[in-house]
C-alpha positions as CSV (number, residue, x, y, z in Angstrom):
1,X,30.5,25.7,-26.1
2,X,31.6,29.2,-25.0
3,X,35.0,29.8,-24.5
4,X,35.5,32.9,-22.6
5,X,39.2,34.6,-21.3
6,X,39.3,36.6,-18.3
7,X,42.2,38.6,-18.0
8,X,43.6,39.0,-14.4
9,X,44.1,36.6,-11.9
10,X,42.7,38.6,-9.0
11,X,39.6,38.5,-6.7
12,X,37.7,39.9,-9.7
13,X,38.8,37.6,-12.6
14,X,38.0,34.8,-10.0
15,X,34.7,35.9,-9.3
16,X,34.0,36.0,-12.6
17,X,35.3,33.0,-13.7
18,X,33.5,31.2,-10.9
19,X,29.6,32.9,-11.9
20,X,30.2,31.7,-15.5
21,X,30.6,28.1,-14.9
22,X,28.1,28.6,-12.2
23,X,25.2,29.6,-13.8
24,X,22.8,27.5,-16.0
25,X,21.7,29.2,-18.7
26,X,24.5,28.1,-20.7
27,X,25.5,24.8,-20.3
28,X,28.6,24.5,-21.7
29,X,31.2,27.3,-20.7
30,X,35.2,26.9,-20.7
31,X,37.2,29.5,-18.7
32,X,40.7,30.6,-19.2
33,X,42.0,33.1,-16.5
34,X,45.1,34.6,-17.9
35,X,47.5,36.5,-16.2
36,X,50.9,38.6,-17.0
37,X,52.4,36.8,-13.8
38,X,53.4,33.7,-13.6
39,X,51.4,33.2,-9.6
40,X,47.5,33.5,-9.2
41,X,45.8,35.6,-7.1
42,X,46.9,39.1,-8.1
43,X,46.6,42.0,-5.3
44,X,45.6,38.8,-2.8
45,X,49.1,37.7,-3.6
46,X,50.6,40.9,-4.2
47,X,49.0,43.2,-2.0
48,X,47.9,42.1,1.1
49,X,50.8,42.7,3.7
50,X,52.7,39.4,4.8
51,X,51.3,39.9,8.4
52,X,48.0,39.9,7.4
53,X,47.9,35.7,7.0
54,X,43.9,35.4,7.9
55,X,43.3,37.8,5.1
56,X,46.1,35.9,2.6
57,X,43.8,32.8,3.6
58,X,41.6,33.6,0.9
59,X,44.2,32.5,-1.8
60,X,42.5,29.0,-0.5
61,X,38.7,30.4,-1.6
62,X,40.7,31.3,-5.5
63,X,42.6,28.0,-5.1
64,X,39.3,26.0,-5.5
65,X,38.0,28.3,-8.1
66,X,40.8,27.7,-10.5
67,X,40.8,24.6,-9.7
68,X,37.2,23.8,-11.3
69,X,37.6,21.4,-14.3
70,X,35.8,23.6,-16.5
71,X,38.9,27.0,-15.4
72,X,42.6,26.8,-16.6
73,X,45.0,29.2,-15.0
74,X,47.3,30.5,-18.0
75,X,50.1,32.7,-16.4
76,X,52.8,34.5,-18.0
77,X,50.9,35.5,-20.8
78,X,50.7,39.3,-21.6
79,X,47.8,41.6,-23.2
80,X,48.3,44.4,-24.2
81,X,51.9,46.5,-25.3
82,X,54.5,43.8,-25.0
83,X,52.3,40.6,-25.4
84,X,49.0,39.4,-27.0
85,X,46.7,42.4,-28.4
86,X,42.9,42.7,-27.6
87,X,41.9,42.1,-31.0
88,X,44.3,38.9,-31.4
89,X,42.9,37.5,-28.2
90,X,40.1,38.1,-29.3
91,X,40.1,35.8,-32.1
92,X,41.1,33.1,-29.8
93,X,37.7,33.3,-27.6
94,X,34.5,34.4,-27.8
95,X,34.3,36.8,-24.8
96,X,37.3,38.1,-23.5
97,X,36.4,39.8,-19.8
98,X,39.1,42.1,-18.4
99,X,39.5,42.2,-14.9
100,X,43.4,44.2,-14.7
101,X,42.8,46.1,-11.8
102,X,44.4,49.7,-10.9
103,X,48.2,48.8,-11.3
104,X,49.5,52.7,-10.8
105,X,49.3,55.2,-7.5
106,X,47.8,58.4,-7.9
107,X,49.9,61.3,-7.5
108,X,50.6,64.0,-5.5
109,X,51.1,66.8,-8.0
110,X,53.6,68.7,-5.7
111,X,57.2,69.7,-6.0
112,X,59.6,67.5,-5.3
113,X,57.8,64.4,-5.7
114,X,60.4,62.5,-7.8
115,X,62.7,63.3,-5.6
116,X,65.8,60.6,-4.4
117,X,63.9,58.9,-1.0
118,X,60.5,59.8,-2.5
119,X,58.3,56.5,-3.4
120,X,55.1,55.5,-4.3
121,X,53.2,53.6,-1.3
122,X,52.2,50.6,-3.9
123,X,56.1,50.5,-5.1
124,X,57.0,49.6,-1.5
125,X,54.0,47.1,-1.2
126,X,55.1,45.3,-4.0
127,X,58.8,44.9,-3.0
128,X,58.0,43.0,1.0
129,X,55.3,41.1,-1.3
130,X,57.9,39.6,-4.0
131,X,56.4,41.2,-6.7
132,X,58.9,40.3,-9.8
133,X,58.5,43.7,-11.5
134,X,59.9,45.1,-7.9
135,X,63.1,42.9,-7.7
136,X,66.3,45.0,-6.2
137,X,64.2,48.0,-5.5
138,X,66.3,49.7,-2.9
139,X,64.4,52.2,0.0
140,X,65.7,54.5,2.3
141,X,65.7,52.6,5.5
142,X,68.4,54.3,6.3
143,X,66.6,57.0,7.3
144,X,65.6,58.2,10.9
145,X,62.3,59.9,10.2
146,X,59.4,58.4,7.5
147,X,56.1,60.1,6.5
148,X,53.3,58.2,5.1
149,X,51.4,60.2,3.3
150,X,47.6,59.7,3.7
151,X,45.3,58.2,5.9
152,X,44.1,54.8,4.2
153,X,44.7,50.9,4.8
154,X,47.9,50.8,2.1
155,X,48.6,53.5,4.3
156,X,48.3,51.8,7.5
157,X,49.6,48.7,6.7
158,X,53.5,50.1,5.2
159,X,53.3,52.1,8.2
160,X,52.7,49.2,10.5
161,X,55.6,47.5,8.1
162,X,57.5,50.1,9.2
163,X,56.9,50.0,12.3
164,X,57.2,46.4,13.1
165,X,60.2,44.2,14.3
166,X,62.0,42.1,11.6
167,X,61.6,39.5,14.0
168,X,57.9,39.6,13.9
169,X,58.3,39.1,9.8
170,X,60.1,35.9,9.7
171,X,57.6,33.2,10.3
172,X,55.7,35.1,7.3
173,X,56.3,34.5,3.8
174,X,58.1,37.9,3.4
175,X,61.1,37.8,0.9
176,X,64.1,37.0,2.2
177,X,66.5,40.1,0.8
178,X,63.1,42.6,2.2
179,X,63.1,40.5,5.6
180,X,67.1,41.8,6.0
181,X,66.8,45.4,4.9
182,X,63.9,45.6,7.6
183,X,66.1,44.1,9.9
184,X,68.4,46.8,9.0
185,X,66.0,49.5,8.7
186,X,67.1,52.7,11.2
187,X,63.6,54.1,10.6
188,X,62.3,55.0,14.6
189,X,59.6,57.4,14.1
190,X,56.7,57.4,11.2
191,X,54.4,60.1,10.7
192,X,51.2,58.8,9.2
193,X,49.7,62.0,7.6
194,X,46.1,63.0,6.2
195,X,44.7,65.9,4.7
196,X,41.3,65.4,6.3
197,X,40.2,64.4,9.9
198,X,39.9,60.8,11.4
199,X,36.2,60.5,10.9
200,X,36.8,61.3,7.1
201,X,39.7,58.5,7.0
202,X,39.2,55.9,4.8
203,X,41.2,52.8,6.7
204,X,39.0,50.3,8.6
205,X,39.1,50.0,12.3
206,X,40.5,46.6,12.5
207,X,43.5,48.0,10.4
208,X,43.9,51.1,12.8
209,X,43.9,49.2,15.9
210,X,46.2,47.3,15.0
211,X,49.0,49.8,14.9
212,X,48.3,50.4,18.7
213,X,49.3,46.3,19.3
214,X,52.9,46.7,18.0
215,X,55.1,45.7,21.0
216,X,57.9,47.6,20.2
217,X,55.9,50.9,19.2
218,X,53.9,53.2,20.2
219,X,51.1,55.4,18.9
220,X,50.6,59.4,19.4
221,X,47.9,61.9,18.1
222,X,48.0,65.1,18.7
223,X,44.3,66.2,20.4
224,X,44.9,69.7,18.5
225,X,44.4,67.6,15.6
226,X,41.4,66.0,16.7
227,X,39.6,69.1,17.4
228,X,39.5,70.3,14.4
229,X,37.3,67.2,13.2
230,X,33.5,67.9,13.2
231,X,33.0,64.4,14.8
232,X,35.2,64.8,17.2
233,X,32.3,66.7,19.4
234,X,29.5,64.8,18.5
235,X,30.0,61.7,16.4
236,X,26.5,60.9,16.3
237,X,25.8,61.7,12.8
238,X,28.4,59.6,11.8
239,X,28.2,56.0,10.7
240,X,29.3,52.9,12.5
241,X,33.0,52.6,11.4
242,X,34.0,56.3,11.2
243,X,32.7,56.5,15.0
244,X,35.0,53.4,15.9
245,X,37.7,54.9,14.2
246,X,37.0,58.2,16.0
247,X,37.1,56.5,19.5
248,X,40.4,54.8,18.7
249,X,42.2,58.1,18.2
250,X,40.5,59.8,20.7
251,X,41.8,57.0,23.1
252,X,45.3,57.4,21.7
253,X,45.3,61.0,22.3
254,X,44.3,60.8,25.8
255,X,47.2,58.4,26.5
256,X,49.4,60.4,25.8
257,X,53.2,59.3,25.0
258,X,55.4,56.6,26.3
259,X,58.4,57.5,28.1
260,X,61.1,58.8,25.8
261,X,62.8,55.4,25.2
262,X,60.2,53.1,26.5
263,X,59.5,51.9,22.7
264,X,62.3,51.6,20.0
265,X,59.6,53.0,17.4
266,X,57.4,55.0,17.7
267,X,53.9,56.1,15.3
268,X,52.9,59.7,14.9
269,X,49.1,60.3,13.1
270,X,48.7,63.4,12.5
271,X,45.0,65.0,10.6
272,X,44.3,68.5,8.7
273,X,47.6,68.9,6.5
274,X,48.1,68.6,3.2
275,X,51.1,68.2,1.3
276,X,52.8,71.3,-1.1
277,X,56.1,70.3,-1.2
278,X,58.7,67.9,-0.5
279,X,62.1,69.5,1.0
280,X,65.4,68.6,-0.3
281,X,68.8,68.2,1.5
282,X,71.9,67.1,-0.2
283,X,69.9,66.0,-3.5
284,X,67.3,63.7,-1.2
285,X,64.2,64.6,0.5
286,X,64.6,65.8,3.7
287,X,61.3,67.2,4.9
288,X,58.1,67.3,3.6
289,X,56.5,70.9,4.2
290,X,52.3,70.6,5.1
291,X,49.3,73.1,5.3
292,X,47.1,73.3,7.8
293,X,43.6,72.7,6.5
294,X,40.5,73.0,8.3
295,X,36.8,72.1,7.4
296,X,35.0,74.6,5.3
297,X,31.5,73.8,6.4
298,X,30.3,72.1,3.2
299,X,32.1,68.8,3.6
300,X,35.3,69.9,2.1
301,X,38.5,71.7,3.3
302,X,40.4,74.8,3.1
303,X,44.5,76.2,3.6
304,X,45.0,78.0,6.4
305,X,48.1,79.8,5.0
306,X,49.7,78.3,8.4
307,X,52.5,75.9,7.1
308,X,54.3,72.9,8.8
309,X,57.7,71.1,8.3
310,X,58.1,67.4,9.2
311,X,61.2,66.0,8.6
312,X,61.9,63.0,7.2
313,X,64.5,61.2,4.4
314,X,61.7,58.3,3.8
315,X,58.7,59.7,1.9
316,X,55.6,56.8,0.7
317,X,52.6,58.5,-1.2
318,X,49.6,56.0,-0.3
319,X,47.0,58.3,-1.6
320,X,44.8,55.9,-4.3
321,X,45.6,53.7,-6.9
322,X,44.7,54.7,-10.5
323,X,43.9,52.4,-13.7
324,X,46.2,52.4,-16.6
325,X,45.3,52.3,-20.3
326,X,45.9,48.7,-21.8
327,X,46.4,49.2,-25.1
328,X,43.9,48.1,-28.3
329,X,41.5,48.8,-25.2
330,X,39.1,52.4,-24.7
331,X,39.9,54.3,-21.6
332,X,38.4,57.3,-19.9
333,X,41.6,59.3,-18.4
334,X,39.4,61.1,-16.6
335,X,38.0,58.3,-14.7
336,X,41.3,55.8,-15.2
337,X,38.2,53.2,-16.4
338,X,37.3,51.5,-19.8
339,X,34.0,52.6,-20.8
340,X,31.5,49.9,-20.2
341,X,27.9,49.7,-20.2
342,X,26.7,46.9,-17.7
343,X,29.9,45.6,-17.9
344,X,30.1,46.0,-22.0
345,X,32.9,47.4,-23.5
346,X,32.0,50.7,-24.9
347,X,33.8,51.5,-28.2
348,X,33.1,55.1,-30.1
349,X,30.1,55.0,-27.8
350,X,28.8,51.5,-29.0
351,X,29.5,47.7,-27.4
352,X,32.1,46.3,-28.8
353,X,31.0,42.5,-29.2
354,X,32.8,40.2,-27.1
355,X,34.9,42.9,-24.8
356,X,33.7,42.9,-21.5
357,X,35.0,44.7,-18.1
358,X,35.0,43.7,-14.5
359,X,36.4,45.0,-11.1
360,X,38.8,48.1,-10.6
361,X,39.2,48.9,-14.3
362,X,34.9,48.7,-15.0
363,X,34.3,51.0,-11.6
364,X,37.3,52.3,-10.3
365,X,39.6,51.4,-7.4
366,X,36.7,51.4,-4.8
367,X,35.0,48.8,-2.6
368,X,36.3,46.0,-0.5
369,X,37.6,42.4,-1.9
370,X,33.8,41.3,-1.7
371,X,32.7,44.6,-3.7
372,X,34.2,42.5,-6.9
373,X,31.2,39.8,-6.4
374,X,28.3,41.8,-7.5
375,X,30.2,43.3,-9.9
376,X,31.3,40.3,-12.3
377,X,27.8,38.8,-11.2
378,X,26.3,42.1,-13.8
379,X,28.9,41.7,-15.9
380,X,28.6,37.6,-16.8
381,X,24.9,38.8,-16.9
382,X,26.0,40.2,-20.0
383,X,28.1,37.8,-21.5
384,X,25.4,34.7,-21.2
385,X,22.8,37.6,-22.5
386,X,24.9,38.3,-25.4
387,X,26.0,34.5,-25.6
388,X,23.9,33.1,-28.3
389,X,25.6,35.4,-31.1
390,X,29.1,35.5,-29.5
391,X,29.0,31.4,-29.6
392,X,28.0,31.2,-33.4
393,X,31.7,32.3,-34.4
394,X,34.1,29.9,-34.9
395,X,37.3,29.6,-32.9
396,X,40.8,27.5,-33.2
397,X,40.4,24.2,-31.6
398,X,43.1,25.2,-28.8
399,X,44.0,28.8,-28.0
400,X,47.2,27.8,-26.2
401,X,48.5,26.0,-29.3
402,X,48.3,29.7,-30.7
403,X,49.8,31.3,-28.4
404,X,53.1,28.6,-28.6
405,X,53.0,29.2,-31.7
406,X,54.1,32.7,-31.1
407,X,56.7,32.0,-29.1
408,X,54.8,32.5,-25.6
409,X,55.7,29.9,-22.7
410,X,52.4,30.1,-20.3
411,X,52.5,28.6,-17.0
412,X,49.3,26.4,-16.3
413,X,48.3,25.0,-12.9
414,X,50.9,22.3,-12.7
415,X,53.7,24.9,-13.2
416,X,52.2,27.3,-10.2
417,X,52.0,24.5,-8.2
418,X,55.5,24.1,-9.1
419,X,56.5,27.7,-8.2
420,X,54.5,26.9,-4.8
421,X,56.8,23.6,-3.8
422,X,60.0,25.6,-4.9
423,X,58.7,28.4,-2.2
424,X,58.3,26.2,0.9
425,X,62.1,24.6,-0.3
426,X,63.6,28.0,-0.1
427,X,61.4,28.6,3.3
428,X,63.3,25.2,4.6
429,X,66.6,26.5,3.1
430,X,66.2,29.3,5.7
431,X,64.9,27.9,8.6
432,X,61.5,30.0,7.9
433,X,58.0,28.6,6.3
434,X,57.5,29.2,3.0
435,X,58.8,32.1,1.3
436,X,58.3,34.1,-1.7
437,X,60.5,34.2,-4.4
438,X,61.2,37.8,-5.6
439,X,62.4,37.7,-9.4
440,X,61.2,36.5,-12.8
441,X,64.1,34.1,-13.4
442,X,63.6,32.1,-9.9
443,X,59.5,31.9,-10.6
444,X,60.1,31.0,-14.2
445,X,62.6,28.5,-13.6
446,X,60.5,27.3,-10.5
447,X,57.5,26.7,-13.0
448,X,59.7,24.9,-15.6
449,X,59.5,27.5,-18.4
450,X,62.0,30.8,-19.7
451,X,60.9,34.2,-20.1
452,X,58.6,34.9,-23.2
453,X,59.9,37.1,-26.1
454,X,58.1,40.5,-26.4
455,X,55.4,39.9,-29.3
456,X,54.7,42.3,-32.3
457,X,51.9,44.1,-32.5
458,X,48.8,42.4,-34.2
């Protein structure tokens, strides 16, 4: 038998889980797909935004993964700093496959960043999806003015949050403490800014479009903008999607705006700025001051010196994510990646035996959900290639046995399930479907365990 762990619950560690026990040149593989949470899924749970249900639907394609006889889902188990180390899960398994993802948001690099009413675009994701880590976060919805900063689907999607009717929330399965601060939210105007033109942007039509079928907002762009795009002329040269995105804009510029007052919010995208500072008032942001940038002819950009002021006391930085070292693990800084080869774990240069990489964290945070396929598909091509000498060493009969014996409480499948029931009885509790709970107690307690001590390092 091999008995391989895949760390991360996501699209990736699925995938990967599901070619191992699907192939047949070895007959006899055993998966464990571990996880820090206590929930499946990872960014499908975690990321996608609540109104987005036919995309959430694909938590029922990872449902019937994990549920293969041959998987366990083992949540609430750490690797890394606070938890299990790489070398002690390691002795628990003969192939340990890491699929953690990009868990941080690339920064600005600008003054006034950190300032009070300044966040992180994946920091406000994870609060209207219930992530635990993001329970009690607090945004300025107070404010009157919000700028989005860049020009990308997280992007889109908080500013369609933003821009969207509490009322239009509540049949999703939204938190309920997020549902009522966006019911109280006094945002009315969001600027959705990008350094680069609409034909550069990196959102998908689909997403874009859908900011133009909010009923209570509408959508401007300013056509000086658009002129300073290349494509905006002749879009041509330009492939399929960037001329679709292209024709939206275009379409929204020609519009025009509402009547002042016709729509209770409304969207502003504007192209060509980039961000060098963000203004304070009172301690808070208060503006955010842009350049004007225009193409330099080689398919990159250049400042204008001309300089533009957008007000706003709401500031969210959707500009990439980035991958995080896990510690006993290599990591390029440079690339935010482990250094793989094939999928291998690279150590001094050399494979480390056993130590394997797939999705964000082997490539970088690029691609689609169905990017992740081919890439655990090379991966596990390494793992049954190198499977012959990883199965001739000798393992404990049952790594969760260890990792009681540490004082870790995982949550297996009966326990998520668990955490599942106790989120339709809160939905019922509220009139509403099911609904997420928001905090490590409630999903702990939901799956029947406490929280795990932090373990030493080993």
């Amino acid at each position: 038998m091999l008995r391989v762990a895949v760390v991360g619950s996501g699209p990736s560690g699925v995938y990967t889980a599901q070619a191992l026990v699907r192939q047949s040149l070895v007959p006899d593989v055993r998966v464990d797909v571990l996880d820090r949470l206590p929930c499946p899924y990872g960014l499908v749970r975690y990321g996608v935004a609540p109104d987005h249900e036919k995309i959430k639907s694909l938590q029922n394609t990872l449902r019937a993964v994990l549920e293969d006889d041959r998987i366990r889902f083992v949540g609430h188990v750490e690797v890394g700093a606070h938890g299990l180390t790489p070398a002690g899960l390691l002795r628990l398994y003969h192939a340990v496959v890491y699929c953690v993802g990009a868990a941080k948001d690339r920064r600005l690099g600008v003054p006034g960043e950190d300032l009070p009413g300044s966040y992180s675009a994946t920091d406000f994701v994870s609060w209207y999806s219930a992530h635990p880590d993001a329970a009690g976060s607090g945004f300025a919805l107070g404010a009157r003015s919000a700028v989005v900063i860049g020009v990308g689907n997280v992007a889109v999607d908080v500013t369609r949050i933003l821009a969207r009717g509490a009322a239009e929330l509540r049949p999703t399965d939204v938190p309920h403490d997020a549902l009522g601060a966006l019911a109280g939210s006094r945002v009315r105007q969001v600027h959705m800014v990008g350094r680069r033109g609409p034909s550069q942007a990196k959102f998908t039509t689909k997403e874009l479009r859908e900011l133009g079928s909010l009923p209570d907002a509408s959508v401007q762009v300013d056509p000086a903008d658009l002129a300073l795009d290349p494509g905006f002329a002749d879009a041509s040269a330009l492939p399929a999607v960037n001329r679709r995105n292209l024709d939206v804009v275009r379409g929204w510029a020609a519009a025009g705006e509402d009547a002042p007052g016709a729509r209770a919010r409304s969207i502003r995208l504007r192209f060509f700025l980039r961000p060098v500072e963000l203004l304070a008032e009172d301690g808070r942001v208060a503006a955010v001051r842009f350049e004007r940038t225009v193409p330099d002819g080689a398919g990159g950009l250049r400042g204008t010196g001309a300089y533009e002021e957008i007000e706003a006391q709401l500031v969210l930085r959707a500009v990439g994510y980035r991958g995080v070292p896990l510690d006993g693990l290599p990591f390029d800084p440079a690339r935010g990646t482990v250094p793989h080869e094939a999928g291998r774990v690279l150590r001094d240069g050399a494979p480390s035996a056993g130590e394997y990489v797939a999705g964000w964290i082997k490539r970088g945070p690029t691609g689609v959900i169905g990017t992740n396929r081919p890439c655990a598909k090379e991966t596990v091509a390494s793992v049954l290639e190198d499977a012959p000498a990883l199965s001739a060493r000798p393992l404990p009969d049952e790594p969760l046995d260890v990792l009681r014996d540490t004082g870790l409480r995982p949550v297996e499948w009966p326990g998520w399930l668990a955490i599942e029931e106790a989120e339709r009885a809160l939905g019922r509790s509220l009139g509403r479907r099911s609904v997420k709970i928001a905090d490590w107690e409630g999903l702990l307690s939901a799956a029947g365990v406490g929280m795990a001590p932090q373990l030493p390092a080993a």
